[in-house]
Backbone atoms as SQL, in Angstrom:
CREATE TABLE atoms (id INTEGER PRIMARY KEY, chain TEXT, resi INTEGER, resn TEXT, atom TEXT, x REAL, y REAL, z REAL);
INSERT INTO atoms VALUES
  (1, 'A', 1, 'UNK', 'N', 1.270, 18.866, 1.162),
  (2, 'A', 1, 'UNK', 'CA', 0.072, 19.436, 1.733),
  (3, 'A', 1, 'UNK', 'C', -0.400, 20.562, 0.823),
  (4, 'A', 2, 'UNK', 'N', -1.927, 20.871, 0.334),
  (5, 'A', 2, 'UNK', 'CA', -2.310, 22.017, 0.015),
  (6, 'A', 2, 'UNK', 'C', -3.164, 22.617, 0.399),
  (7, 'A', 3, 'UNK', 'N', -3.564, 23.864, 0.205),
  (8, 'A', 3, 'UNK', 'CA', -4.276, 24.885, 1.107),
  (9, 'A', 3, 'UNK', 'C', -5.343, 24.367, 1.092),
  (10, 'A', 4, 'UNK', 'N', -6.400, 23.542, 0.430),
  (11, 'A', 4, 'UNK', 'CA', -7.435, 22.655, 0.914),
  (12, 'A', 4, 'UNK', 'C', -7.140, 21.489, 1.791),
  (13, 'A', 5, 'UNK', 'N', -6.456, 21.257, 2.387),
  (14, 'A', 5, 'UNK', 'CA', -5.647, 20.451, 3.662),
  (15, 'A', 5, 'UNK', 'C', -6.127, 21.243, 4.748),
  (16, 'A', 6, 'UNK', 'N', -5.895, 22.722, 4.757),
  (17, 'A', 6, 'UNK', 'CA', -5.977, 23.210, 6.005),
  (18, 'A', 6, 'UNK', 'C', -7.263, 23.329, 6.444),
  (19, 'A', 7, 'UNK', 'N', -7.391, 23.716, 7.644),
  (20, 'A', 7, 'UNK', 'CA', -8.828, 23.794, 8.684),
  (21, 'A', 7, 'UNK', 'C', -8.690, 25.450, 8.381),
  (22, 'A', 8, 'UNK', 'N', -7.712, 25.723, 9.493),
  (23, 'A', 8, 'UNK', 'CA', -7.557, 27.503, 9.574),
  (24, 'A', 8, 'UNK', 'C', -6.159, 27.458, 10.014),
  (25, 'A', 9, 'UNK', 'N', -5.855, 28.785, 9.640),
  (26, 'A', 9, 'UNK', 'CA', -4.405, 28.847, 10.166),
  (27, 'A', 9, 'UNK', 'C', -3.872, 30.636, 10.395),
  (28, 'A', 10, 'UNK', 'N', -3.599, 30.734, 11.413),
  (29, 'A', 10, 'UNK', 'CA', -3.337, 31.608, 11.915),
  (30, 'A', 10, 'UNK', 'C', -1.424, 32.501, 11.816),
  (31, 'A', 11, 'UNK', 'N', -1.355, 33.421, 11.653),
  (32, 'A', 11, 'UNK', 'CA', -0.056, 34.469, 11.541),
  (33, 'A', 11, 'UNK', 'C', 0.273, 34.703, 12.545),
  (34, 'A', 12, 'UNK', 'N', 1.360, 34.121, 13.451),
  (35, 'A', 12, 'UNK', 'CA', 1.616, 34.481, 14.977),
  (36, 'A', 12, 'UNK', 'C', 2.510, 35.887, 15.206),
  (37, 'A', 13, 'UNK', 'N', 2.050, 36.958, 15.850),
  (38, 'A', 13, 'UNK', 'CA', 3.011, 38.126, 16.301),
  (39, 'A', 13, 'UNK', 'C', 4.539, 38.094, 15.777),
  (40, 'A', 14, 'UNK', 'N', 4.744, 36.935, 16.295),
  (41, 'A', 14, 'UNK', 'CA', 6.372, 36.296, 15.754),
  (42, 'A', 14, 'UNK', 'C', 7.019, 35.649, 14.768),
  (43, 'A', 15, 'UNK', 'N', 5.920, 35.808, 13.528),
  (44, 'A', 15, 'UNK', 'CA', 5.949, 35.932, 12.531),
  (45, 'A', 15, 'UNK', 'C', 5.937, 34.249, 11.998),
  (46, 'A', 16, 'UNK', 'N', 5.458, 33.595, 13.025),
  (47, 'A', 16, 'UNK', 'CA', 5.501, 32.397, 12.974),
  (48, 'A', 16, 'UNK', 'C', 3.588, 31.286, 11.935),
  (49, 'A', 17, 'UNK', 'N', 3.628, 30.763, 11.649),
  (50, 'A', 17, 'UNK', 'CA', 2.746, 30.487, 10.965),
  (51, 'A', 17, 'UNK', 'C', 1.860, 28.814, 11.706),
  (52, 'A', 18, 'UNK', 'N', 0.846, 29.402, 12.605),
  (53, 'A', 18, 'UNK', 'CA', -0.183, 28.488, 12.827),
  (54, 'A', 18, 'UNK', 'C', -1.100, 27.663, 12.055),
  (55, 'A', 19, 'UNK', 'N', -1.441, 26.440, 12.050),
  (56, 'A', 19, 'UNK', 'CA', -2.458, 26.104, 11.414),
  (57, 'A', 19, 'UNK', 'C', -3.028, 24.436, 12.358),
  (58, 'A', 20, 'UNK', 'N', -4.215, 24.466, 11.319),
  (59, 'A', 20, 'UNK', 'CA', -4.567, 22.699, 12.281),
  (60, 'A', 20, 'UNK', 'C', -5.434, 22.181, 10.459),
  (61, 'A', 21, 'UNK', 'N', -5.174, 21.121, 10.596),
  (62, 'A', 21, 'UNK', 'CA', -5.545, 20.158, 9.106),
  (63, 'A', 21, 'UNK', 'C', -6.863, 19.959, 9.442),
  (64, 'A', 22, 'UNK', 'N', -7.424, 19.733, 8.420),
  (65, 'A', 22, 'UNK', 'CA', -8.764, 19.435, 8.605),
  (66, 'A', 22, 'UNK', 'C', -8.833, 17.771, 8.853),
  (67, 'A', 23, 'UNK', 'N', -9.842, 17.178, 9.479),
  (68, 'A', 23, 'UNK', 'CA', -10.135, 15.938, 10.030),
  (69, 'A', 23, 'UNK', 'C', -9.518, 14.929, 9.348),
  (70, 'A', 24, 'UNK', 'N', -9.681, 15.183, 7.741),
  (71, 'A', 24, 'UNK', 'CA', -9.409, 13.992, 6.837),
  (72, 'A', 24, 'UNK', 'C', -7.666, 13.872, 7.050),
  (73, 'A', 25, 'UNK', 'N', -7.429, 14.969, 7.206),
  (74, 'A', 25, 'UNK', 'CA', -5.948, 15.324, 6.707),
  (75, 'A', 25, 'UNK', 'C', -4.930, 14.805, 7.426),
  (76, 'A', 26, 'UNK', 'N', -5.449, 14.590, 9.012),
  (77, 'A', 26, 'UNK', 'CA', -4.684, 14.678, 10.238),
  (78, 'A', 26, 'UNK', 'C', -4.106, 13.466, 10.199),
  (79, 'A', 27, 'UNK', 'N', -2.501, 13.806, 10.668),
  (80, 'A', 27, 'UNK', 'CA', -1.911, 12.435, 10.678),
  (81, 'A', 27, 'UNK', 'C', -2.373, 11.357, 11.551),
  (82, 'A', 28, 'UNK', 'N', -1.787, 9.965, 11.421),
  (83, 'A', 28, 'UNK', 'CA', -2.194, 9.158, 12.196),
  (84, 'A', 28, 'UNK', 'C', -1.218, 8.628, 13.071),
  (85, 'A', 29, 'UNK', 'N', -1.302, 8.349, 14.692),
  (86, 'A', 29, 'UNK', 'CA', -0.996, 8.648, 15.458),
  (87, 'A', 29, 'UNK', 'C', -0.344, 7.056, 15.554),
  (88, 'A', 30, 'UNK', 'N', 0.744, 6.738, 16.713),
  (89, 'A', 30, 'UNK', 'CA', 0.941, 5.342, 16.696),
  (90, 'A', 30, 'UNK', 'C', -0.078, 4.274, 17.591),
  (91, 'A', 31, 'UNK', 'N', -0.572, 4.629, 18.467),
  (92, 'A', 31, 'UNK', 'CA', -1.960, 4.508, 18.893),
  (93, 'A', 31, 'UNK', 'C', -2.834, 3.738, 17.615),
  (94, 'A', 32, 'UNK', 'N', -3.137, 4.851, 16.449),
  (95, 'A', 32, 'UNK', 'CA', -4.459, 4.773, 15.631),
  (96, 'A', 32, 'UNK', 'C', -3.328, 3.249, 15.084),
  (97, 'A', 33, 'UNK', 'N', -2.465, 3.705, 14.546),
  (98, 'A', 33, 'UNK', 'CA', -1.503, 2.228, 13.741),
  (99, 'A', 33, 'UNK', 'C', -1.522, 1.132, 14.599),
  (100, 'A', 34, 'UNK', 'N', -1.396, 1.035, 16.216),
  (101, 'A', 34, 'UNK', 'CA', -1.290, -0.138, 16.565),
  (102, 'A', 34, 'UNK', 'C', -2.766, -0.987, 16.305),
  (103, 'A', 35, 'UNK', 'N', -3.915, -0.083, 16.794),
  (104, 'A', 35, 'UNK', 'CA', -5.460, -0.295, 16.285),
  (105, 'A', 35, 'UNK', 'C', -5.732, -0.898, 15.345),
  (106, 'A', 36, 'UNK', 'N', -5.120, -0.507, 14.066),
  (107, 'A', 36, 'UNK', 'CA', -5.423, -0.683, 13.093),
  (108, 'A', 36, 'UNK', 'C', -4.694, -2.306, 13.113),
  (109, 'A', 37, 'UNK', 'N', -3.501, -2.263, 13.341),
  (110, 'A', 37, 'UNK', 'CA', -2.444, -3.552, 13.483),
  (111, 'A', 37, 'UNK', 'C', -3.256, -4.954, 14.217),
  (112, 'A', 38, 'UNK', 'N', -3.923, -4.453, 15.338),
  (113, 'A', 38, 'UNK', 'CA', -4.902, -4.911, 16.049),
  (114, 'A', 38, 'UNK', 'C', -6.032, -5.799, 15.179),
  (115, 'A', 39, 'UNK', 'N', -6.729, -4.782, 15.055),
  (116, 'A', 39, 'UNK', 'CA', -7.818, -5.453, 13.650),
  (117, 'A', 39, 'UNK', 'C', -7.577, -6.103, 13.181),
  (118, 'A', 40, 'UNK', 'N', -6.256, -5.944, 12.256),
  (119, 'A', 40, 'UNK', 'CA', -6.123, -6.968, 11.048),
  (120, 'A', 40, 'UNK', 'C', -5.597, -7.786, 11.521),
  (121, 'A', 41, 'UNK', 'N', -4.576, -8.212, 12.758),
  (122, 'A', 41, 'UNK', 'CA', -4.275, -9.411, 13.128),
  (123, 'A', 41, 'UNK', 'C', -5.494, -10.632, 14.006),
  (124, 'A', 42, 'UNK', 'N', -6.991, -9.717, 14.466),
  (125, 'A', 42, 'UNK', 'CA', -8.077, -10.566, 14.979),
  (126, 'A', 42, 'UNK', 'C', -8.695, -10.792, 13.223),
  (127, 'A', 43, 'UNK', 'N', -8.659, -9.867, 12.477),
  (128, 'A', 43, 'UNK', 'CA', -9.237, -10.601, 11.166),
  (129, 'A', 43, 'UNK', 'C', -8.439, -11.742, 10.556),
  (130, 'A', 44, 'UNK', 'N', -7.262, -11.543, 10.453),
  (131, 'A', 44, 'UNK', 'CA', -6.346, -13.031, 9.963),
  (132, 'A', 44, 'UNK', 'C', -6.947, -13.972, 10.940),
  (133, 'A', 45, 'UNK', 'N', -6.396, -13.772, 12.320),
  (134, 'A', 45, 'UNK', 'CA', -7.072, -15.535, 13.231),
  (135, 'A', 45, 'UNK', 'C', -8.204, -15.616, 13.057),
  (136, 'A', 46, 'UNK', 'N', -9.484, -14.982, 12.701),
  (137, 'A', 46, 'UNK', 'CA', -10.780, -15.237, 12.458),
  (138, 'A', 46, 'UNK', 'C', -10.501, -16.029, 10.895),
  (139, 'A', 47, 'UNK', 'N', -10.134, -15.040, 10.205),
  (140, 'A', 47, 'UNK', 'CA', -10.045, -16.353, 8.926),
  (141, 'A', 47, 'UNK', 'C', -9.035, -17.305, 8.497),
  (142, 'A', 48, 'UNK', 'N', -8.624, -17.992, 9.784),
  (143, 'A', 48, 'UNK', 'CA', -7.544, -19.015, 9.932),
  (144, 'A', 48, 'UNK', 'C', -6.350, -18.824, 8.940),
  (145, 'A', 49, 'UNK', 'N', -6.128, -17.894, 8.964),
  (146, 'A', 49, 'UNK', 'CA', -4.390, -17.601, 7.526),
  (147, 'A', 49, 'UNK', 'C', -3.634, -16.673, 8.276),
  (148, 'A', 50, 'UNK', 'N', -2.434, -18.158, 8.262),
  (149, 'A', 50, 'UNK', 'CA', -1.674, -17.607, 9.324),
  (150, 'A', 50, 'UNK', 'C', -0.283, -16.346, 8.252),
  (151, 'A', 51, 'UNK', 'N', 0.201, -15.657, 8.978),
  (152, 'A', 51, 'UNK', 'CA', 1.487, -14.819, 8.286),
  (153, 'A', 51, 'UNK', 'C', 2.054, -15.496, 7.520),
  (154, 'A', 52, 'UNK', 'N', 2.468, -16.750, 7.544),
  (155, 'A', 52, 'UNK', 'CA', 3.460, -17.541, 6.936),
  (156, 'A', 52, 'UNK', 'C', 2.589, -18.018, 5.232),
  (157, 'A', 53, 'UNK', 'N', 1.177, -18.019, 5.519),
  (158, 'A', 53, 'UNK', 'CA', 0.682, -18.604, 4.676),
  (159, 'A', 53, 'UNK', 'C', 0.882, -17.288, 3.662),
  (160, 'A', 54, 'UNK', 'N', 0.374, -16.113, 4.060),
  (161, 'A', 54, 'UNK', 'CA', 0.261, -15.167, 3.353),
  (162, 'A', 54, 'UNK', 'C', 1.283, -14.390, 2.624),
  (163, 'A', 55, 'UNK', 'N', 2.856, -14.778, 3.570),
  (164, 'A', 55, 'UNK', 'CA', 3.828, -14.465, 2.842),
  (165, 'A', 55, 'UNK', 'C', 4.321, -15.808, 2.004),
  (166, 'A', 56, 'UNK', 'N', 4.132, -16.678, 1.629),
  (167, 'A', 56, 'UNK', 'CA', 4.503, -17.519, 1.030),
  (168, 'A', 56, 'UNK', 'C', 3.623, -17.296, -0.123),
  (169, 'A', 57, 'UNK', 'N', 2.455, -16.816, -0.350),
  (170, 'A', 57, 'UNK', 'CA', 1.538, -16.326, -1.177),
  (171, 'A', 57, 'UNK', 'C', 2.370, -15.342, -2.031),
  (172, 'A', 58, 'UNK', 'N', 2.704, -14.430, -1.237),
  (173, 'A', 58, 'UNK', 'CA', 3.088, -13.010, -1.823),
  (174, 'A', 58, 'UNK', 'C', 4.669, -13.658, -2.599),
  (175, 'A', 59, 'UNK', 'N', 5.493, -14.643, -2.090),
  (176, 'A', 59, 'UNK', 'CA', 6.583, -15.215, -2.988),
  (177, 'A', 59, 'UNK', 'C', 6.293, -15.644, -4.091),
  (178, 'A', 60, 'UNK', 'N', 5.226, -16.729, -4.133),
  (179, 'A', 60, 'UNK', 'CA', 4.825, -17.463, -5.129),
  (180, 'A', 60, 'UNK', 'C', 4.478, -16.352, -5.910),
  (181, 'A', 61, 'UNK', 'N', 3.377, -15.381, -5.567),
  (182, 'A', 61, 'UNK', 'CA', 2.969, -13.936, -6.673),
  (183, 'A', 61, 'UNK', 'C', 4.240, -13.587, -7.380),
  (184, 'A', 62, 'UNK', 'N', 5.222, -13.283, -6.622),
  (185, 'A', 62, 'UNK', 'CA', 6.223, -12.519, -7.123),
  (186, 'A', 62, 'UNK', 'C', 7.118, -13.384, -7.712),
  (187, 'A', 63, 'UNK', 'N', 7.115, -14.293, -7.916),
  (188, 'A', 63, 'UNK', 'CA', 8.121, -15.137, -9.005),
  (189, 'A', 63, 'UNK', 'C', 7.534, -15.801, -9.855),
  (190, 'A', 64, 'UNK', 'N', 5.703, -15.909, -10.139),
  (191, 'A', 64, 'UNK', 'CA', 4.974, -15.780, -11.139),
  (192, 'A', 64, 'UNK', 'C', 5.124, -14.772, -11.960),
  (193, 'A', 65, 'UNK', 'N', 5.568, -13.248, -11.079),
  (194, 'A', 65, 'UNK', 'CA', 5.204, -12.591, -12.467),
  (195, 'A', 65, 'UNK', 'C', 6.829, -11.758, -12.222),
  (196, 'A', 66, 'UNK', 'N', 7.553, -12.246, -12.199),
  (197, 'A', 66, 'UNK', 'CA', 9.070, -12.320, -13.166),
  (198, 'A', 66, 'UNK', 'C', 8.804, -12.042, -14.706),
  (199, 'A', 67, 'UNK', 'N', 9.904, -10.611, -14.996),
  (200, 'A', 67, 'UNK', 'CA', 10.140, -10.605, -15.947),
  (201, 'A', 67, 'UNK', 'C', 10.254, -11.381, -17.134),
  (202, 'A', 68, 'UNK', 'N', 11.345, -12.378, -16.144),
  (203, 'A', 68, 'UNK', 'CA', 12.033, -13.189, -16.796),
  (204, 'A', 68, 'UNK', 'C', 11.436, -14.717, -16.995),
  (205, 'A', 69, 'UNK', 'N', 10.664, -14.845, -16.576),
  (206, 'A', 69, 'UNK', 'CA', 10.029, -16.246, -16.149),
  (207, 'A', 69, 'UNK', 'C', 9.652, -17.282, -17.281),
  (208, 'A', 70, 'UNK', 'N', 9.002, -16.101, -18.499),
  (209, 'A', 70, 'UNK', 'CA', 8.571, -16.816, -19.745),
  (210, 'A', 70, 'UNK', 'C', 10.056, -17.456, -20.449),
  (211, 'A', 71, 'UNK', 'N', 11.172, -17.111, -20.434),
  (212, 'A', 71, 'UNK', 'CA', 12.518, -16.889, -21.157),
  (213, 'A', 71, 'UNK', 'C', 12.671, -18.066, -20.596),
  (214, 'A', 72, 'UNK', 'N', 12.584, -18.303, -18.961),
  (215, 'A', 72, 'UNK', 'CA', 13.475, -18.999, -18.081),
  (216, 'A', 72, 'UNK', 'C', 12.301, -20.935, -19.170),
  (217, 'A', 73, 'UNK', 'N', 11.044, -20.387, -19.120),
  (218, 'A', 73, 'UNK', 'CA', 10.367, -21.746, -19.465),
  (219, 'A', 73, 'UNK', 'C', 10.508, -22.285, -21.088),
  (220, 'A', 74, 'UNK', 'N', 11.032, -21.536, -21.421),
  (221, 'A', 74, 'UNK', 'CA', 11.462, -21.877, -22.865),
  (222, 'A', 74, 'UNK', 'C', 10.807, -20.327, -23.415),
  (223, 'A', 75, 'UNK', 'N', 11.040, -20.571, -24.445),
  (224, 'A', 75, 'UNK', 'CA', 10.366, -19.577, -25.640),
  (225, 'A', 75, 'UNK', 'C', 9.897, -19.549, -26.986),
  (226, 'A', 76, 'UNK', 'N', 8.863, -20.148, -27.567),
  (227, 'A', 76, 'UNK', 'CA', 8.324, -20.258, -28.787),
  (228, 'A', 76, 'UNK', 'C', 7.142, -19.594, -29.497),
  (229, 'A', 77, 'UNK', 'N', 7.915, -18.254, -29.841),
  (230, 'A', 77, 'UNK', 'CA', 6.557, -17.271, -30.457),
  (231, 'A', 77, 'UNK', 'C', 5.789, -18.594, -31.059),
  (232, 'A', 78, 'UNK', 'N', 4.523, -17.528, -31.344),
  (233, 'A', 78, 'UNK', 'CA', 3.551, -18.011, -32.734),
  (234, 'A', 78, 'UNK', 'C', 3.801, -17.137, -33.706),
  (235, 'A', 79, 'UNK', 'N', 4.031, -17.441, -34.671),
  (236, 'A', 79, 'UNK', 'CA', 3.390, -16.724, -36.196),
  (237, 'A', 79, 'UNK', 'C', 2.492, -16.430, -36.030),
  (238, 'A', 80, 'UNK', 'N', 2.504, -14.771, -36.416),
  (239, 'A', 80, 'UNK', 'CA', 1.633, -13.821, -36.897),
  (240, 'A', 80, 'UNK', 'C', 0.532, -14.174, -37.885),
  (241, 'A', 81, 'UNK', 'N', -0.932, -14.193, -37.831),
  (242, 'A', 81, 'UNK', 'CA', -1.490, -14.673, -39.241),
  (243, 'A', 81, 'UNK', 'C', -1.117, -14.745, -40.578),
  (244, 'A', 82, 'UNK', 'N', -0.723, -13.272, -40.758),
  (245, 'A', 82, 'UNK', 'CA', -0.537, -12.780, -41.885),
  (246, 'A', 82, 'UNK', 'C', 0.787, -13.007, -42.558),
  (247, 'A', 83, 'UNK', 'N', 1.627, -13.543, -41.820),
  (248, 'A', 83, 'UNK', 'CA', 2.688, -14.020, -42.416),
  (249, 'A', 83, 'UNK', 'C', 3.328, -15.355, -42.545),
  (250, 'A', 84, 'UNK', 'N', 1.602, -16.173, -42.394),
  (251, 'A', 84, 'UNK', 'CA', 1.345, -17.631, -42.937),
  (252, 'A', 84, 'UNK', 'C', 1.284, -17.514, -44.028);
């Protein structure tokens, strides 16, 4: 957090330190997350893609781009121009 985070913040008698975040700042509540959870699960059934499709997506992504993947399919540089 930095002092442009805060709204105002107040020094309590008890030496204790008040403040409130400004709008942008404020955490989000489990309420606002289920909402949000909400949304995006009526936007998936609106555009017919179900979880399964989308994590099977995200596998295929991720073992496309393996380190190792080019090694695993063989390996045959090209020559450099210049050292034709």
């Amino acid at each position: 957090m930095e002092l442009k985070d805060v709204q105002w913040a107040t020094l309590e008698p008890s030496g204790q330190l008040g403040y409130s975040l400004a709008e942008k700042k404020k955490f989000a509540t489990k309420e606002d997350i289920d909402k949000i959870h909400e949304m995006l699960s009526h936007l998936i059934s609106q555009n017919d893609i179900s979880i399964s499709q989308l994590q099977s997506k995200n596998k295929t992504t991720e073992s496309s781009s393996n380190l190792f993947s080019e090694i695993e399919g063989g390996h045959s540089p090209s020559k450099p121009d210049r050292f034709e």
